[in-house]
C-alpha positions as CSV (number, residue, x, y, z in Angstrom):
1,X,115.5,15.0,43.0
2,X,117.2,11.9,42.3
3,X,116.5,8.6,43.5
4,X,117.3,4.7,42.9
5,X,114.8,2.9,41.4
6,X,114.2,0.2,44.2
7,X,113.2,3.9,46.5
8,X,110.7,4.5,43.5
9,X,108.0,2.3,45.1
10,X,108.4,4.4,48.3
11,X,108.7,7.3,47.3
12,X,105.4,6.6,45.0
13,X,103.4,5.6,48.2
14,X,104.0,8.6,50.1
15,X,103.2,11.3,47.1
16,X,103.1,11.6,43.4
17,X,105.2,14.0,42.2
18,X,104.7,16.4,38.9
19,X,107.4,15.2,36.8
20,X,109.2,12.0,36.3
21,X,112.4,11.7,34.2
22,X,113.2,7.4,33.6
23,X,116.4,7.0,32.1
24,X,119.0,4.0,31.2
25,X,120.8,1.4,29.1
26,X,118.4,-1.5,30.3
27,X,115.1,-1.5,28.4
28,X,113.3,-3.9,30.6
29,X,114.4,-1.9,33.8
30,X,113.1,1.6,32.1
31,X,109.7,0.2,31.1
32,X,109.3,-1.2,34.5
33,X,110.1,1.6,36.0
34,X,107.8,3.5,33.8
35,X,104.8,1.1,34.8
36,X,105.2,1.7,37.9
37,X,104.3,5.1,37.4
38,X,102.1,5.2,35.2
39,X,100.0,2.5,37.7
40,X,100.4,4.7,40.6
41,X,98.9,7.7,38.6
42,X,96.2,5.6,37.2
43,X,95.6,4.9,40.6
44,X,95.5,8.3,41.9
45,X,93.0,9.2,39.0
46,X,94.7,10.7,36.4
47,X,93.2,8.3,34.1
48,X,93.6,10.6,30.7
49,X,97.2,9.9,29.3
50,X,98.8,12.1,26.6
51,X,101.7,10.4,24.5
52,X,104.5,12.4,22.5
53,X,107.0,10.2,20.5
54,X,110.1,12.6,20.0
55,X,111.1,11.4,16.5
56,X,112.2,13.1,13.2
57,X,111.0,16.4,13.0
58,X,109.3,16.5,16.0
59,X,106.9,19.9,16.3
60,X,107.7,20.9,19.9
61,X,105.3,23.4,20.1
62,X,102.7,20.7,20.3
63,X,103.8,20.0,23.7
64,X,104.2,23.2,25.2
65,X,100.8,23.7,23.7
66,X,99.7,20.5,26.3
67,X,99.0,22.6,29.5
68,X,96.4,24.4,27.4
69,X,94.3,21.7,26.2
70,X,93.0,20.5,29.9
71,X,89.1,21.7,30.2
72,X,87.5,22.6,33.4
73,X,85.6,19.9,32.8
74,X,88.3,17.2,32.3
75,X,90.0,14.5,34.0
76,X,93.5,14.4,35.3
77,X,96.1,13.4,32.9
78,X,99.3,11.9,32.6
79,X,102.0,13.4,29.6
80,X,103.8,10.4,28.3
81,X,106.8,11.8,26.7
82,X,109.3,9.2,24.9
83,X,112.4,10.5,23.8
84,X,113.9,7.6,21.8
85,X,117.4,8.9,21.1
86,X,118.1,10.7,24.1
87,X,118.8,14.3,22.0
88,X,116.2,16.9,22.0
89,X,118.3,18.8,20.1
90,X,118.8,22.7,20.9
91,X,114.7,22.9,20.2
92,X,113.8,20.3,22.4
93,X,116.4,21.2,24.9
94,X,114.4,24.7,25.0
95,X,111.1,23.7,24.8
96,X,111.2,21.2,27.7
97,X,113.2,24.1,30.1
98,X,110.0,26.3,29.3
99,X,107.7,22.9,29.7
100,X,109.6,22.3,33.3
101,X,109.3,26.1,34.2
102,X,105.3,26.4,33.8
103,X,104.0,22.4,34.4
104,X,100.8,22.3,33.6
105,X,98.0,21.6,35.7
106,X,96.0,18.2,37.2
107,X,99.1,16.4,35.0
108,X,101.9,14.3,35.9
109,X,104.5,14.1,33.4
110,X,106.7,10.7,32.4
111,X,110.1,11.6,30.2
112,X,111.7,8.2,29.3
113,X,115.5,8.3,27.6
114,X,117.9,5.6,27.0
115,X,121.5,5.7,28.7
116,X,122.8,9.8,28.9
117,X,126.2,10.3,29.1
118,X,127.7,13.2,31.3
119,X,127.4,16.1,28.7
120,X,123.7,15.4,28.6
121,X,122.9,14.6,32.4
122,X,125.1,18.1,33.1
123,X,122.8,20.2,30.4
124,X,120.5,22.8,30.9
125,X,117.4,21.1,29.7
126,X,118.0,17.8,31.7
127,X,118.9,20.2,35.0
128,X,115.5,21.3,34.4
129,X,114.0,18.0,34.7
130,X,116.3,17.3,37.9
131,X,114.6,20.5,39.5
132,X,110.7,19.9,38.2
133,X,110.8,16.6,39.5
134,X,112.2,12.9,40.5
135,X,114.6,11.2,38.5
136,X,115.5,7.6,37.8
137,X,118.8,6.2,36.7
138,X,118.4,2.5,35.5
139,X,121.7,0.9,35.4
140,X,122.3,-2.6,33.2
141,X,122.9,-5.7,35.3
142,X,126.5,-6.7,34.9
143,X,127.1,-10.7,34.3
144,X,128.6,-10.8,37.9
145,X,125.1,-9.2,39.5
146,X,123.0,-11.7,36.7
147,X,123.2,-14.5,39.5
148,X,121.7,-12.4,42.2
149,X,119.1,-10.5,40.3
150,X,117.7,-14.2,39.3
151,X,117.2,-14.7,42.2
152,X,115.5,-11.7,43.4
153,X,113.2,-12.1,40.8
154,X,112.3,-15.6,41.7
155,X,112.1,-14.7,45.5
156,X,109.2,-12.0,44.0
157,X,107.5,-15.4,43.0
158,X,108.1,-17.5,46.2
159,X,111.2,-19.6,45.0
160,X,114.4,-20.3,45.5
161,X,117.3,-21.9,43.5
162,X,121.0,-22.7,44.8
163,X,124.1,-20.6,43.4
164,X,124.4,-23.2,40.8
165,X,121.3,-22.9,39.4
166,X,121.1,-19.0,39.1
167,X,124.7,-19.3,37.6
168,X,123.6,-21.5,34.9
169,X,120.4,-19.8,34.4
170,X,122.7,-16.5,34.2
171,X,125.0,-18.1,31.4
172,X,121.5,-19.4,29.4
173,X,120.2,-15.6,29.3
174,X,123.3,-13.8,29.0
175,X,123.0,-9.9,28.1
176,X,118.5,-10.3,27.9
177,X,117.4,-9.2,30.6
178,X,113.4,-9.8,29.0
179,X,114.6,-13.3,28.1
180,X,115.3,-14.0,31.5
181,X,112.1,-12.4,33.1
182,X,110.4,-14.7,30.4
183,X,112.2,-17.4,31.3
184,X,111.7,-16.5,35.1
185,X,107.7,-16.4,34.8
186,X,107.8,-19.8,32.7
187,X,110.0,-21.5,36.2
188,X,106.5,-20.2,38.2
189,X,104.2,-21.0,36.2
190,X,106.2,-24.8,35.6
191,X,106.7,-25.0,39.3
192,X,105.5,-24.7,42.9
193,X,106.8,-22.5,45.3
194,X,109.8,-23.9,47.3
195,X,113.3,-24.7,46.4
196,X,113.5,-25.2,42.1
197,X,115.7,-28.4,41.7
198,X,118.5,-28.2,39.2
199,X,118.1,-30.8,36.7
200,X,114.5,-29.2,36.2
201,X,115.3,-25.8,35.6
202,X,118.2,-27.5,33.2
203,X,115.0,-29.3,31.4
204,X,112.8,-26.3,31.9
205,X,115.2,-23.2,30.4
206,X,115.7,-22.8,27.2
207,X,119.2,-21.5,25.6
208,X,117.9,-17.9,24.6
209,X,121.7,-16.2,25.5
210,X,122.0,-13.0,23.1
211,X,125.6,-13.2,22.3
212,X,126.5,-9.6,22.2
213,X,129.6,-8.6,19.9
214,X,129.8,-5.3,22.1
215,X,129.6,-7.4,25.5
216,X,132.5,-9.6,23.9
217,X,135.2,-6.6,24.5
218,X,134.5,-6.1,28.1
219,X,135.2,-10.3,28.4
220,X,138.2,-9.5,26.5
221,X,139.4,-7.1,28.5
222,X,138.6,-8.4,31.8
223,X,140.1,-11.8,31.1
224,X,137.1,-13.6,31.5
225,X,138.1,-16.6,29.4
226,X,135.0,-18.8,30.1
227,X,132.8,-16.2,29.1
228,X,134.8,-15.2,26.1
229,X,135.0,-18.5,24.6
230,X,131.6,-19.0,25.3
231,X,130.3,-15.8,23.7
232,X,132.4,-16.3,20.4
233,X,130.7,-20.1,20.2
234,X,127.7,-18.4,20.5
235,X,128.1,-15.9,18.0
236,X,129.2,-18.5,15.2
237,X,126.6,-20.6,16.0
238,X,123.8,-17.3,15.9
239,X,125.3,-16.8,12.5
240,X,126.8,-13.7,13.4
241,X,129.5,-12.5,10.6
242,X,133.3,-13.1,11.3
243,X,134.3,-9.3,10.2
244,X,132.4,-7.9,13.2
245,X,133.5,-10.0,15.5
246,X,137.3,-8.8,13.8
247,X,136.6,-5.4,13.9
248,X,135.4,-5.1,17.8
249,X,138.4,-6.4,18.7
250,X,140.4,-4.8,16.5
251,X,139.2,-1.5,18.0
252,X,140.3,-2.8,21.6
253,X,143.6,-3.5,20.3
254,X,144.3,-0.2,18.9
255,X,143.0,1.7,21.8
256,X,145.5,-0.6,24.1
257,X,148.2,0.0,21.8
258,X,148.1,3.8,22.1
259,X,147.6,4.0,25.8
260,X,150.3,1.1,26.3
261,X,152.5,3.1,24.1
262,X,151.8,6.2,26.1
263,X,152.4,4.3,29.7
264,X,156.1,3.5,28.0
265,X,156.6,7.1,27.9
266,X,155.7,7.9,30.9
267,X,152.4,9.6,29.9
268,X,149.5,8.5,32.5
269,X,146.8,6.6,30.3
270,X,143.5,8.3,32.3
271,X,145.1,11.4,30.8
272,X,144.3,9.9,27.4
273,X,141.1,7.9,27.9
274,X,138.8,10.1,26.7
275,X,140.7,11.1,23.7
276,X,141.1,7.4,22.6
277,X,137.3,7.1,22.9
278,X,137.2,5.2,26.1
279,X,134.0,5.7,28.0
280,X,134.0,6.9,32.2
281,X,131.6,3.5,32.5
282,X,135.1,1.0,30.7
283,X,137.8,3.1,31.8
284,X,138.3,0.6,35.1
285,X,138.7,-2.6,32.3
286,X,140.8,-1.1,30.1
287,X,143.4,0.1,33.2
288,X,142.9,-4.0,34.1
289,X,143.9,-5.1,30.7
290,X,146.6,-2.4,30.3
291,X,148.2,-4.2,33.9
292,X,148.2,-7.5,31.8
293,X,149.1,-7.2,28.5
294,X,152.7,-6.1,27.0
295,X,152.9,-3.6,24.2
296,X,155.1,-6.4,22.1
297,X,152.1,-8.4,22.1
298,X,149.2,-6.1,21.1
299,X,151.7,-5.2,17.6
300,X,152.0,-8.8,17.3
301,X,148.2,-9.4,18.2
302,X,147.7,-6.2,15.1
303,X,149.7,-8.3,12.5
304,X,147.8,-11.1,13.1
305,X,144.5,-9.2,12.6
306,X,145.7,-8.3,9.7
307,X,145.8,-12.3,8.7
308,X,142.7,-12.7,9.6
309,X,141.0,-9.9,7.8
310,X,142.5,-11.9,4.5
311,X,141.1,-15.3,5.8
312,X,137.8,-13.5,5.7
313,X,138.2,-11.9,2.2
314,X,139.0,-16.2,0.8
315,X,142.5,-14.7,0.7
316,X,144.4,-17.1,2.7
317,X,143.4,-20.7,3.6
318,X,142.5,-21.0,7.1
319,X,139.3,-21.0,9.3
320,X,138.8,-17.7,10.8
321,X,136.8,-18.0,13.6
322,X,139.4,-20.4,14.8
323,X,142.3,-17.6,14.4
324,X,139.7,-15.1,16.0
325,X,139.6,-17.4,19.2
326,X,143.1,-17.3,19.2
327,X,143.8,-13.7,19.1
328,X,141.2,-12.9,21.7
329,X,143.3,-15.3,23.8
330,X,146.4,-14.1,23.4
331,X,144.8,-10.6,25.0
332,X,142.9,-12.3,27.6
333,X,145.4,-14.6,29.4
334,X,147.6,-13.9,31.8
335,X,151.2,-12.7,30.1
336,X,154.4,-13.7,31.3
């Protein structure tokens, strides 16, 4: 059974059941999520817990081996299972079908994975988990749903803060989610509840954005020009080196370039996405930037690329961050 993770607290309430699969691309989200159960299984009196890390050359018998170790004479227990990289492998695909087909007794399990993408979710050994128990997708808070998830959080703490403030405090933590729950808790431990006023939470909040490179293609392609200037400031000024910032959107332009090239010839560019290495979860941004941008500019935007890889090597006299700013913007505006 599958479920959202705001029904979690619910569904908790009413009955425990004997498996739990937590899954996602947000760490804070997963480990709260995770808390949750594990707090409402202490509660219930399972209060031995079991914890398998699934690294290296894990030894998979060692779990199925779990449902044997429980005395007559012992307490009920919860099997933490933490499955770092989200691949079992073909062992651990196996052993946790014949794990999910004979759950052991007195124990509820916890499986925690970072983001799956379809092949997994659709395998045999994560259908298992689907069918033994309840399981939790955690989804990432986009920059647009930042704002409002602020302010949810503060609500939790009996305040409130006006659109402007939960933008800014949105562009101050942008991409860190734990950074802005820190920075969250500091605002109610700072403050009384009641309305926060502006020019204290500007006082209060400190500038902890984590300027992702990755996060820096999907402002690109959206034509988010506030956000994309903002992010490449913030990633010369965190140090971050020139060539990676090159060679994410180098990627973008290449991928562009063959699906805009394809479009030209009639070919539908969903037909390709996959092929060109274009996630389900981006497909929508690319299809926005592929409306915008002309095929004469990505070759141009590629040439000069190619410039700015030799600024970076001392080859050619110019500052390269400033040529990077330009090429993102001659993708991200608006093209006559």
């Amino acid at each position: 059974m599958r479920i959202k993770p705001e029904q979690l607290a619910s569904q908790l309430a009413k009955e425990l059941k004997p498996l739990y699969c937590v899954y996602g691309d947000e760490p804070l989200l997963v480990l709260e999520a995770a808390d949750q159960i594990r707090r409402a299984v202490r509660t219930q009196g399972y209060t031995e817990r079991e914890i398998y890390q699934v690294e290296g050359r894990f030894n998979w018998q060692t779990l199925l081996n779990a449902g044997d170790n429980l005395s007559l004479f012992s307490d009920r227990r919860l099997v933490d299972i933490r499955i770092p990289s989200g691949k079992p492998g073909i062992d651990g695909g196996k052993a946790l079908q014949s794990y999910c087909a004979a759950l052991p007794a007195d124990t509820i399990t916890l499986i925690t994975l970072p983001k799956l993408d379809r092949q997994a979710t659709s395998g045999k050994w994560f259908t298992a988990l689907d069918n033994a128990g309840t399981t939790i997708a955690v989804y990432s808070v986009t920059n647009e749903q930042l704002p409002r998830w602020i302010g949810e959080r503060l609500a939790q703490q009996q305040q409130q803060a006006d659109t402007d403030t939960l933008r800014f405090l949105a562009q101050k933590v942008e991409g860190n989610l734990l950074a802005a729950q820190q920075e969250i808790r500091k605002l109610g431990l700072l403050f009384p509840a009641g309305r926060l006023d502006f020019a204290s939470v500007r006082e209060a909040v400190l500038d902890v954005a984590r300027y992702d490179v990755f996060k820096l293609a999907d402002a690109l392609l959206l034509s988010d020009v506030p956000r994309l200037i903002r992010m490449l400031d913030g990633l010369r000024n965190e140090g971050e080196a020139p060539t990676l910032i090159l060679w994410t959107i180098t990627r973008e332009l290449r991928i562009l370039t063959r699906l805009k090239t394809a479009q030209n010839s009639g070919i539908a560019p969903a037909r390709l996405m996959r092929e060109v290495g274009v996630w389900e979860s981006r497909q929508s941004m690319v299809e926005k930037a592929l409306q915008r941008v002309k095929l004469d500019t990505l070759t141009h935007s590629l040439r000069q690329a190619a410039a700015i890889d030799r600024m970076i090597k001392g080859l050619a006299n110019e500052d390269p961050w400033v040529a990077l700013k330009q090429l993102a913007l001659s993708i991200a505006l608006p093209q006559r």
